[in-house]
C-alpha positions in Angstrom: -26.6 22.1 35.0 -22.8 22.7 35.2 -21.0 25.5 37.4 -18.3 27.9 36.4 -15.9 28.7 39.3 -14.5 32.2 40.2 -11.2 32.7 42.1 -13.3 33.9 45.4 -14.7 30.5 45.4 -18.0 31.5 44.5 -19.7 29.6 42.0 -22.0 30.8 39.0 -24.1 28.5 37.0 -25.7 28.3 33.4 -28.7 26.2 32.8 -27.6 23.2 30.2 -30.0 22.6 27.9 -29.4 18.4 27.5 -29.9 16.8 24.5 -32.6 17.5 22.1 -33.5 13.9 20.5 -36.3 13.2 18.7 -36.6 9.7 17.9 -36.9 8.9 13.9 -39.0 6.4 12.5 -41.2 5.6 9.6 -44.7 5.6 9.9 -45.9 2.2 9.3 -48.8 1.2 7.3 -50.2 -1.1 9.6 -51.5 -1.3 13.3 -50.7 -4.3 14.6 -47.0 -4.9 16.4 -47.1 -8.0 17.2 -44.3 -10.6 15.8 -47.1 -13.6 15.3 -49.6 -11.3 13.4 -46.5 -9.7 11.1 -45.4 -13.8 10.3 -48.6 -14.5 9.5 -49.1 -11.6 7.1 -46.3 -12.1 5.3 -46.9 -15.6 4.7 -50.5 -14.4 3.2 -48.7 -12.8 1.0 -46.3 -14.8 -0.3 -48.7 -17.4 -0.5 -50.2 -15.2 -3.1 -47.2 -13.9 -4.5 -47.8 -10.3 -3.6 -44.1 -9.3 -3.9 -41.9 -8.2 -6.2 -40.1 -10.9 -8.2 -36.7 -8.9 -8.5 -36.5 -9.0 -5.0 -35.7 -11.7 -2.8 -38.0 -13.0 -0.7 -35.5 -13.4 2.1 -34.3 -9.2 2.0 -38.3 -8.3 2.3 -38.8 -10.4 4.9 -35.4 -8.4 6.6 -37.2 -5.2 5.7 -40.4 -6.2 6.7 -39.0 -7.4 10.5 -36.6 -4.6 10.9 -39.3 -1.8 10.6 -41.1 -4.0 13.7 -37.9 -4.0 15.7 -37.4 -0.6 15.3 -40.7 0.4 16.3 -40.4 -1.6 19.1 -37.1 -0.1 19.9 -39.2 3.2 19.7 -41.8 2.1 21.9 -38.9 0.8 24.9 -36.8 3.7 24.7 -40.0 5.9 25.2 -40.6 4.3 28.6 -36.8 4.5 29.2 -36.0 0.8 28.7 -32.9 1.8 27.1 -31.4 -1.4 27.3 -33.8 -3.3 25.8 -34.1 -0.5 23.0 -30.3 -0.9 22.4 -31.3 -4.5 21.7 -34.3 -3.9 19.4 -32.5 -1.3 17.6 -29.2 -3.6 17.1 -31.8 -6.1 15.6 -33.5 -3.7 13.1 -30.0 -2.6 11.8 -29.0 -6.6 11.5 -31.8 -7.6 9.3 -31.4 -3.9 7.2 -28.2 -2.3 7.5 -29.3 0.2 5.3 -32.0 2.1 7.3 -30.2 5.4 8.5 -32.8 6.5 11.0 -32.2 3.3 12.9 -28.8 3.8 13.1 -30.1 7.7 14.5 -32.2 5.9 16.9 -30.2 3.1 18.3 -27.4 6.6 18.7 -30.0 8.9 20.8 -30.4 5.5 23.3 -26.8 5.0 23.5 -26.7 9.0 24.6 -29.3 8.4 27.0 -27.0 4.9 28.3 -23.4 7.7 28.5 -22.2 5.6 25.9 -21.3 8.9 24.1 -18.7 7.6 21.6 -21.7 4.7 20.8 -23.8 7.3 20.1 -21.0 9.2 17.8 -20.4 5.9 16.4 -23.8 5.4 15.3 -24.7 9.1 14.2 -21.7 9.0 12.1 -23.1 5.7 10.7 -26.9 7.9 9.8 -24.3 10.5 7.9 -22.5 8.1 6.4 -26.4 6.7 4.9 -27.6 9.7 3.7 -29.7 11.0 6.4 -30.4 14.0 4.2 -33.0 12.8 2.7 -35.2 12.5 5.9 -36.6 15.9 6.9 -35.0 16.0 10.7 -31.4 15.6 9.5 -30.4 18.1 11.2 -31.1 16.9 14.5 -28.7 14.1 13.9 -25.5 16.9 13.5 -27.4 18.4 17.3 -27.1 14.8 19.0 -23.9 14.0 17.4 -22.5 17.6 18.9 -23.7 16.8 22.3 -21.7 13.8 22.2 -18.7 15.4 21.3 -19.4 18.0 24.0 -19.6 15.1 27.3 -16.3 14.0 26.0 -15.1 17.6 26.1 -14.1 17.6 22.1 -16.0 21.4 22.3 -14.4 22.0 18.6 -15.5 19.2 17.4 -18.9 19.6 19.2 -19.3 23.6 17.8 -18.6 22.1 13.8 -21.3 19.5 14.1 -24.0 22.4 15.8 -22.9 24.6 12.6 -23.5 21.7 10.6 -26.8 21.6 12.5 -27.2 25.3 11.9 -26.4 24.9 7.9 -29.1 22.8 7.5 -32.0 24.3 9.5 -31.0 28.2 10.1 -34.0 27.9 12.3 -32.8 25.4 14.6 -32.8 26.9 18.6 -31.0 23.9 20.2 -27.7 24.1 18.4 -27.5 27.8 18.6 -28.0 27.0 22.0 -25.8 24.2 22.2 -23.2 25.9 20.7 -23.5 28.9 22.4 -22.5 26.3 25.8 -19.3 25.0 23.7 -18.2 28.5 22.9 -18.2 29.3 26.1 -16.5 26.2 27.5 -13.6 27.4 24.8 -13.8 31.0 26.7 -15.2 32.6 23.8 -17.7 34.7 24.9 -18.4 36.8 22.1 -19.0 34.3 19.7 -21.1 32.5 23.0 -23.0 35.8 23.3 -23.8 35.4 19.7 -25.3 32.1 19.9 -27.8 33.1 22.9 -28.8 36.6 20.7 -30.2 34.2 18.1 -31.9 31.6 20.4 -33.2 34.7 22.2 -34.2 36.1 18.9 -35.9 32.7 17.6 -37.8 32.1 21.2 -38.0 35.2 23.0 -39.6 33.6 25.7 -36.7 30.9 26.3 -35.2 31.9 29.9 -32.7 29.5 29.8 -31.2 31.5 26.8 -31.0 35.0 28.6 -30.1 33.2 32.0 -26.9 31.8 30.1 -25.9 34.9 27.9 -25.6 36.3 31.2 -23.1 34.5 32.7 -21.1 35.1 29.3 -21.6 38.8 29.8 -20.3 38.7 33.7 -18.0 36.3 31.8 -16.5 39.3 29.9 -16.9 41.9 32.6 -20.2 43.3 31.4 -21.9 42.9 35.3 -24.9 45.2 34.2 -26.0 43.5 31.0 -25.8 40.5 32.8 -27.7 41.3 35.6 -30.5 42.5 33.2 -30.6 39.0 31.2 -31.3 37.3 34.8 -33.6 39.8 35.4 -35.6 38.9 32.1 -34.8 35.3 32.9 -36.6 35.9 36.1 -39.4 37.6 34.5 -40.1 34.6 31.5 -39.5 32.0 34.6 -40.0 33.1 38.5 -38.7 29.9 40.1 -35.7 30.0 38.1 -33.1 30.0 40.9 -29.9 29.5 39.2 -31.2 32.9 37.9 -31.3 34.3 40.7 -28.4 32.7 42.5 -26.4 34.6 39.1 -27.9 37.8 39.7 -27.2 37.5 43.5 -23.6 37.1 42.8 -23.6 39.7 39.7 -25.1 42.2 42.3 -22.4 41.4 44.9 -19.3 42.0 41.8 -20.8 45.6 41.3 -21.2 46.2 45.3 -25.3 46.1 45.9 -24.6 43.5 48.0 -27.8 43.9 50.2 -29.9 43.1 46.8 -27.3 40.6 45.9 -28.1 38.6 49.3 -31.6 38.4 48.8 -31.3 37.1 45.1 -28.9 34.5 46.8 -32.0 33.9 49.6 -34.8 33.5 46.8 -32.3 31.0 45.3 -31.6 29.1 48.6 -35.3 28.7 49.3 -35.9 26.8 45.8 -33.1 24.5 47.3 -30.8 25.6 45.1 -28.1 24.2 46.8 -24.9 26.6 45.8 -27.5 29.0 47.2 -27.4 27.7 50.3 -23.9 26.4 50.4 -22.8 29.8 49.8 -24.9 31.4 52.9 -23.9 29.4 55.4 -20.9 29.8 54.3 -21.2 33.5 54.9 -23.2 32.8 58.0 -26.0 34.3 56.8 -29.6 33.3 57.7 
């Protein structure tokens, strides 16, 4: 949730949709995860040469392994042991370099770590495979995006959510997404643009109508923003940057009294702006 200052020192927020990831793996044929029990099976088979003579016994076993890392780089980062998934993942891609949604794993858990150019690093790395192929290759242009936007390369961070876009017309999160870097670059418009489609994709996503709204007050548009946070209110009553937004939309166009008891609502979901800005007011 970031804030976007006015000169009166007031302060107007937009929600921040953080990053969409999806982990990617391949299903495996087996049940068992266990190390022990994977040795064991691939010794039965080699024992009775179940494997494919132009291929080296040495890169199946790699394959073989790597698949288990990965899964259990899948299972630690879903309890958010992203450290040890970092470690899991690093081994996967050892014993098969080749794999690209390892390379898209092991970049979501350096996203979730702040490592963002890791996570660039290791996206780039899933492009640079072919990550086409897989049916979520989209998502890897979203995460890659998000990236670029924490280290404020909002250009950079808009081509990859087009990229996104180009791939899956569909896709909410990167018109979303890029709706936010649009409007970091003070392009409202084209920001306004990018919440019309999420709102026309999910009509019932608030956070989309809560943001296009503080791009309209952004452009001087006060009463089509205060009806977004109105219908962000409506899809989500405890919204209270909502209503914080349409507190201080209603004070720019002088219905201050309704303005103040938007700002109250906000204040008593401990929003804290909310209350920051009433007792800075001394209001009650």
């Amino acid at each position: 949730m970031n804030e976007f200052e006015f000169s009166n020192n007031t302060s107007i927020a937009a929600n921040f949709n953080k990053m969409n990831v999806g982990l990617s793996y391949e299903a495996l044929d087996y049940e068992s995860r266990k190390l022990e029990l994977k040795l064991l099976e691939f010794k039965r088979l080699f024992e009775i040469k179940l494997y494919i003579p132009l291929i080296n016994s040495i890169e199946w076993f790699k394959l073989f392994f790597g698949s288990d890392y990965n899964q259990m780089g899948i299972s630690n980062y879903n309890i958010g042991n992203y450290q040890q998934a970092v470690i899991d993942f690093t081994k996967a891609i050892k014993l098969n370099p080749h794999n690209p949604k390892t390379y898209y794993n092991l970049g979501s858990t350096y996203f979730k770590l702040g490592n963002y150019q890791q996570a660039i690093n290791n996206d780039s790395k899933a492009i640079e495979l072919n990550f086409i192929k897989s049916y979520d290759y989209y998502k890897v242009y979203n995460n890659r995006g998000l990236s670029h936007f924490y280290l404020g390369n909002y250009t950079k961070a808009i081509d990859d959510y087009t990229k996104a876009i180009e791939h899956n017309p569909q896709y909410l999160m990167a018109f979303f997404n890029r709706g936010l870097s649009y409007f970091y670059l003070e392009n409202y418009s084209q920001a306004i643009n990018d919440y019309t489609k999420a709102t026309d994709l999910n009509p019932q996503y608030s956070n989309a109508f809560c943001n296009r709204g503080v791009a309209y007050l952004k452009s001087g548009n006060n009463s089509q923003a205060i009806n977004d946070y109105t219908k962000a209110i409506e899809l989500n009553p405890e919204d209270a940057v909502a209503y914080f937004n349409r507190g201080i939309a209603n004070a720019k166009i002088n219905n201050k009294d309704q303005g103040i008891d938007d700002i109250k609502i906000a204040a008593r979901y401990w929003y804290k702006p909310a209350q920051d800005y009433l007792n800075s007011h001394g209001i009650s």
